[in-house]
KOLBA-382855 format. One line per field, with one value per atom (N, C-alpha, C, CB): z, x, y; residue in three letters; residue number from 1. Coordinates in steps of 0.05 Angstrom, whole numbers, plus 5000, padded with zeros to 4 digits. Last residue first. Glycine has a CB too. Example, Ala and Ser with C-alpha at 12.3 -4.5 7.8 and 13.67 -1.06 7.14 Angstrom:
KOLBA-382855
z	[5142, 5143, 5157, 5114, 5156, 5156, 5156, 5181]
x	[5257, 5273, 5258, 5282, 5264, 5246, 5264, 5226]
y	[4955, 4979, 5001, 4988, 4886, 4910, 4934, 4911]
aa	[SER, SER, SER, SER, ALA, ALA, ALA, ALA]
i	[2, 2, 2, 2, 1, 1, 1, 1]
end
This chain:
KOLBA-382855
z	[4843, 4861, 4845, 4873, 4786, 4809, 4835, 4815, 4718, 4751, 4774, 4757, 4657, 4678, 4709, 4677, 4639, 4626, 4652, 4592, 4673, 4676, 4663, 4702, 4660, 4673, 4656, 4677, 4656, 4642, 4657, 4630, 4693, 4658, 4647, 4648, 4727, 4728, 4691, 4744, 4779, 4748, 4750, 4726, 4843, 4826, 4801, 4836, 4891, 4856, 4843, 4848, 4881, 4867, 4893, 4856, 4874, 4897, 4889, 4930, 4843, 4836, 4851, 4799, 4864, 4863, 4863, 4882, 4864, 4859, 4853, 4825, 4897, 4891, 4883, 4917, 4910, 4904, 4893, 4931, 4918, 4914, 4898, 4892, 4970, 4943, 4929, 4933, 5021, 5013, 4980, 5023, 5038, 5023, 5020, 4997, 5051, 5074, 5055, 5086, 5005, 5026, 5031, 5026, 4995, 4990, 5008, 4991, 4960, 4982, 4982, 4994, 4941, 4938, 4963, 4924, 4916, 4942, 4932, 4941, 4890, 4885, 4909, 4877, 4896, 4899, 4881, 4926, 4926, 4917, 4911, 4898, 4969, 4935, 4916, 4923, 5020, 5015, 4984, 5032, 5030, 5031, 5030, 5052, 4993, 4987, 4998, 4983, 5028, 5003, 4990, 4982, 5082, 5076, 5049, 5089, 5062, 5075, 5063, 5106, 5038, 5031, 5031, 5042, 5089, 5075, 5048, 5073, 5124, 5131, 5111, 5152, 5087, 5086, 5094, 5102, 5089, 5065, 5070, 5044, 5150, 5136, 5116, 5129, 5141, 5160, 5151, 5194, 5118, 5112, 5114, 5124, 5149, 5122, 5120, 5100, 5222, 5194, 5171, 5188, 5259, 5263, 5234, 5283, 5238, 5241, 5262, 5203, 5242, 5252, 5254, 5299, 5205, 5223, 5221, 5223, 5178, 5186, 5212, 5157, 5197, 5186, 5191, 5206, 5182, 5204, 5187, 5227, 5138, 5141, 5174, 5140, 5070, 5103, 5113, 5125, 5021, 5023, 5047, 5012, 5022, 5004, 5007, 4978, 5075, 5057, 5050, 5065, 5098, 5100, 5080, 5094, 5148, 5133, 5127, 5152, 5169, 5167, 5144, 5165, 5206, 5182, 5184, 5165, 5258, 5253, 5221, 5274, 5268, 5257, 5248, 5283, 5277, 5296, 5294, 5297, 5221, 5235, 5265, 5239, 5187, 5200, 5207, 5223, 5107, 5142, 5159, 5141, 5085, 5091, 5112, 5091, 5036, 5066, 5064, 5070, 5019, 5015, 5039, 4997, 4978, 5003, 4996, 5026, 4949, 4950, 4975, 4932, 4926, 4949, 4953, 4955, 4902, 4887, 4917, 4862, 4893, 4901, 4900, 4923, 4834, 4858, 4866, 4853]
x	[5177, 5191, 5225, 5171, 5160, 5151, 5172, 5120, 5182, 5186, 5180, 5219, 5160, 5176, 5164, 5163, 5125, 5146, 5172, 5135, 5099, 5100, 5127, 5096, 5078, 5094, 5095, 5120, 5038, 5043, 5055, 5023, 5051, 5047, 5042, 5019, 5089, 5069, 5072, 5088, 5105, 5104, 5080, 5098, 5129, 5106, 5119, 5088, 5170, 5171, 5159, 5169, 5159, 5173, 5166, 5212, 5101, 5126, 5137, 5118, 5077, 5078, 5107, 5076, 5036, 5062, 5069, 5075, 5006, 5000, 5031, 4973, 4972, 4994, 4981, 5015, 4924, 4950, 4971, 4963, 4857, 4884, 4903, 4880, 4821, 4832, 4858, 4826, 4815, 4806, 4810, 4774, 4837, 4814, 4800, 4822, 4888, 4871, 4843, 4882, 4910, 4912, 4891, 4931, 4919, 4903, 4911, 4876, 4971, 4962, 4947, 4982, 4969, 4962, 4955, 4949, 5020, 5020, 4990, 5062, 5013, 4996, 4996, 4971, 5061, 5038, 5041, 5034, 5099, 5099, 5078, 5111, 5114, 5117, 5102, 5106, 5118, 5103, 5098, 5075, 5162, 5167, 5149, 5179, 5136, 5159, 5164, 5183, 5100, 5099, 5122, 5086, 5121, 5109, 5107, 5081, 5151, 5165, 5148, 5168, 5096, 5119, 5141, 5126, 5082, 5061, 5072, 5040, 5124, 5112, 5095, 5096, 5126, 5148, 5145, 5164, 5069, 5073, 5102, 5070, 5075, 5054, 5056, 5035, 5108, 5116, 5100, 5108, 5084, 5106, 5113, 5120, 5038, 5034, 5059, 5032, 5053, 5062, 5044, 5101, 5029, 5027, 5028, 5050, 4998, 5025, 5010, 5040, 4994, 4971, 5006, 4943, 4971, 4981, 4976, 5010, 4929, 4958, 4970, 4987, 4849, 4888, 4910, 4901, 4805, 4822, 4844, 4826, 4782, 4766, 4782, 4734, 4817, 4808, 4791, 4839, 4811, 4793, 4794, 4797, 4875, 4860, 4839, 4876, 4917, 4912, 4887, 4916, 4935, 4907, 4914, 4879, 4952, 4963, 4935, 4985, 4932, 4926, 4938, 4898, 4951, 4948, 4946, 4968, 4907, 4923, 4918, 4916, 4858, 4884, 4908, 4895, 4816, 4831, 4853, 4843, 4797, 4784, 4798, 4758, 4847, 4831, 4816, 4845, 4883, 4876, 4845, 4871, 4911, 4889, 4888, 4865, 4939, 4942, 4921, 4985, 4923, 4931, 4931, 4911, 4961, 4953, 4945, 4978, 4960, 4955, 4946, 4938, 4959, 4968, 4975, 4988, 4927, 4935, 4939, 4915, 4925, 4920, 4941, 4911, 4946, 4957, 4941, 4987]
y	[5132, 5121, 5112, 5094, 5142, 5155, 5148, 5147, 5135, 5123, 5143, 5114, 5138, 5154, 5133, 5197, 5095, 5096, 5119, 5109, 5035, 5057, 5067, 5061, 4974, 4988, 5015, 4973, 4937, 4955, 4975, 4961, 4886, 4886, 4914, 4868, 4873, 4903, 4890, 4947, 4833, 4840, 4860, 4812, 4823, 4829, 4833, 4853, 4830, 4813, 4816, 4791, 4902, 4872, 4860, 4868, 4930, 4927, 4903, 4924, 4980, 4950, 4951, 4939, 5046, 5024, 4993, 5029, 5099, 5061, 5065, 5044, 5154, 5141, 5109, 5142, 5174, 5196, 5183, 5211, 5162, 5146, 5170, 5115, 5200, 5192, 5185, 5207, 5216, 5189, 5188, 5184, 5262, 5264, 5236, 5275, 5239, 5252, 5250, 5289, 5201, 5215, 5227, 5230, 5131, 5149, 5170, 5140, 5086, 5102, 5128, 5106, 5026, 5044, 5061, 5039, 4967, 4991, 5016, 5013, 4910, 4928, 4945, 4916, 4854, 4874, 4895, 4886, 4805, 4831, 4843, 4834, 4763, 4765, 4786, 4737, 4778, 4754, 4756, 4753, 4824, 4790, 4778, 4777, 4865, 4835, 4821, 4835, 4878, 4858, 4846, 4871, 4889, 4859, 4855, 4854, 4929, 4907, 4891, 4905, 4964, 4959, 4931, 4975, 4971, 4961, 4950, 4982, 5003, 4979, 4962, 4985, 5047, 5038, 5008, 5053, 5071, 5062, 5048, 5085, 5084, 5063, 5049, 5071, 5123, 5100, 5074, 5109, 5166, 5151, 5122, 5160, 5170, 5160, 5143, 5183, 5169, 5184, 5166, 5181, 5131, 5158, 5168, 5171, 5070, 5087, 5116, 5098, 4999, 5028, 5046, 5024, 4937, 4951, 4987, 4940, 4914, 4895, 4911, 4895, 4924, 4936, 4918, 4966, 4897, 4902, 4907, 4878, 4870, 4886, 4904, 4870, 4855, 4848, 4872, 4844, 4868, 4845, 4847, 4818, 4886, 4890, 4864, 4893, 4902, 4882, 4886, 4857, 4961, 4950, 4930, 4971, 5010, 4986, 4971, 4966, 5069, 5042, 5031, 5038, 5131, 5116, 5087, 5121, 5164, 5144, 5137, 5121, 5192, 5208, 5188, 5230, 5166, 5168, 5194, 5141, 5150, 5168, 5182, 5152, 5140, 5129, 5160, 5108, 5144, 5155, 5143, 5196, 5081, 5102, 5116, 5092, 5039, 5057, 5089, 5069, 4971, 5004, 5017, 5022, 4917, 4933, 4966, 4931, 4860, 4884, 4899, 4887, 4798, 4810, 4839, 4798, 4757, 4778, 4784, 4796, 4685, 4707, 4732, 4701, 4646, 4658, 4682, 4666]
aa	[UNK, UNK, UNK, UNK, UNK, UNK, UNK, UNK, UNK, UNK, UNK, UNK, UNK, UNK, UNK, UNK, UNK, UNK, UNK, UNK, UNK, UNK, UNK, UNK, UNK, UNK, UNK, UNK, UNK, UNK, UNK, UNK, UNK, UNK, UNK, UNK, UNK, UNK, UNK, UNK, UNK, UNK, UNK, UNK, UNK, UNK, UNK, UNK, UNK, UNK, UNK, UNK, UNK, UNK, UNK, UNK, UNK, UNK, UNK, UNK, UNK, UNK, UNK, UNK, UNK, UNK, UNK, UNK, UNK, UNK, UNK, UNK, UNK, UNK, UNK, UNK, UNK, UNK, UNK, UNK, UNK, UNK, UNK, UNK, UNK, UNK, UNK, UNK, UNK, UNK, UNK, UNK, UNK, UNK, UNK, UNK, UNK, UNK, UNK, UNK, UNK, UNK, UNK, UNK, UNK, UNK, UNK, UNK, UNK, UNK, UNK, UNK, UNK, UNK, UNK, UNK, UNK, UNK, UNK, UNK, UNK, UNK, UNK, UNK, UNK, UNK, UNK, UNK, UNK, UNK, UNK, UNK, UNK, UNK, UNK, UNK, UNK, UNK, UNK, UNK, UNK, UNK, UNK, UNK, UNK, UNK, UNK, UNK, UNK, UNK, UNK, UNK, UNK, UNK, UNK, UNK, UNK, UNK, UNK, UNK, UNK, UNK, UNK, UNK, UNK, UNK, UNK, UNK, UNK, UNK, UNK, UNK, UNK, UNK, UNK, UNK, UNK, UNK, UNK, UNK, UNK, UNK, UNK, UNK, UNK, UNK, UNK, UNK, UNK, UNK, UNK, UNK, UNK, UNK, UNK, UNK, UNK, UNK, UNK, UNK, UNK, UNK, UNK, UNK, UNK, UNK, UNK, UNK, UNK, UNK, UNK, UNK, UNK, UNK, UNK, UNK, UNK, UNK, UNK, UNK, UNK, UNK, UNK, UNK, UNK, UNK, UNK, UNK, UNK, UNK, UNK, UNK, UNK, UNK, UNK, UNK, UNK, UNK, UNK, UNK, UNK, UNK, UNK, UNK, UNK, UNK, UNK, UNK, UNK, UNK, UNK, UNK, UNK, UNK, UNK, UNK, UNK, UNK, UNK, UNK, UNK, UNK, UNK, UNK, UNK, UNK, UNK, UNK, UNK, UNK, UNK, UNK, UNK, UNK, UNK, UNK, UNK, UNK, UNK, UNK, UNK, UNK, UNK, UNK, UNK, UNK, UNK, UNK, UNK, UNK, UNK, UNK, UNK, UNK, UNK, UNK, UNK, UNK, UNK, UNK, UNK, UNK, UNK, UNK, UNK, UNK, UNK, UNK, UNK, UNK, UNK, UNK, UNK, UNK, UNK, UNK, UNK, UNK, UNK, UNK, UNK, UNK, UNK, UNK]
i	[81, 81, 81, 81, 80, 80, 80, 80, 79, 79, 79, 79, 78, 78, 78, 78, 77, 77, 77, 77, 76, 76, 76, 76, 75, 75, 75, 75, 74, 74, 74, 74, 73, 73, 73, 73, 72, 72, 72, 72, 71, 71, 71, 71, 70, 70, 70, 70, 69, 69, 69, 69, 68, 68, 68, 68, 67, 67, 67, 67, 66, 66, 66, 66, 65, 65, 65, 65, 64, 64, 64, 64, 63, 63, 63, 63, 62, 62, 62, 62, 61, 61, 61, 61, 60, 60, 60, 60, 59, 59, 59, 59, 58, 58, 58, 58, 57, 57, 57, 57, 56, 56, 56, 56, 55, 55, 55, 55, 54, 54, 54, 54, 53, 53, 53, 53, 52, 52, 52, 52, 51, 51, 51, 51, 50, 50, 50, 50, 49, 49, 49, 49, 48, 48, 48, 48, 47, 47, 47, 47, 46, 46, 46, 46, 45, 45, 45, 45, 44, 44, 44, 44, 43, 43, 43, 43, 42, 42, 42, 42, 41, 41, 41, 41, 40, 40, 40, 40, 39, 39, 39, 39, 38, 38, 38, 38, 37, 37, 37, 37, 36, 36, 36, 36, 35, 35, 35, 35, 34, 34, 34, 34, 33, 33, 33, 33, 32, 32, 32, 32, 31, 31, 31, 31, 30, 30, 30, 30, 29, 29, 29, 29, 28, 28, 28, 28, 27, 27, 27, 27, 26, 26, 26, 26, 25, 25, 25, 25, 24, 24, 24, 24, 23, 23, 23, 23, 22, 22, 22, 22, 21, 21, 21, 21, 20, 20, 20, 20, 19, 19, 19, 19, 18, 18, 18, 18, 17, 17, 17, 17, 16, 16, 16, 16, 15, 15, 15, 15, 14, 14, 14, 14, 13, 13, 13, 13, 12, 12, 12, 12, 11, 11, 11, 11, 10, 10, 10, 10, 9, 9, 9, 9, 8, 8, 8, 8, 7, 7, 7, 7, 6, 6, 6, 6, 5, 5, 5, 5, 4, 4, 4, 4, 3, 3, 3, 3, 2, 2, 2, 2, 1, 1, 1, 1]
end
């Protein structure tokens, strides 16, 4: 099964990007981070879950989240989310 992972990045625009992992066009375009990571979110569960990572402003990953259904084989002992 392909691996279905997204991450969210600031654009050059100022806009945050929804981004499936391998495309080279965004799913979709926020104002907020928030908003991005809430959208980027939806879709993985409903297309069977993932790998969320969201980088901020710097371009460096700040966050990873395994979005059920996914299995996280090494899940995390304290819970960020």
């Amino acid at each position: 099964m392909a691996r279905n992972d997204r991450t969210i990045s600031r654009r050059d625009d100022g806009q945050w990007a929804n981004k499936k992992d391998g495309n080279e066009r965004a799913s979709s375009l926020h104002a907020t981070q928030a908003a991005a990571a809430k959208e980027a979110a939806r879709m993985l569960h409903e297309t069977g879950g993932g790998e969320l990572k969201i980088k901020g402003e710097d371009g460096k990953i700040r966050s990873k989240d395994t979005i059920a259904p996914a299995h996280d084989p090494f899940p995390p002992r304290d819970k960020e989310h």
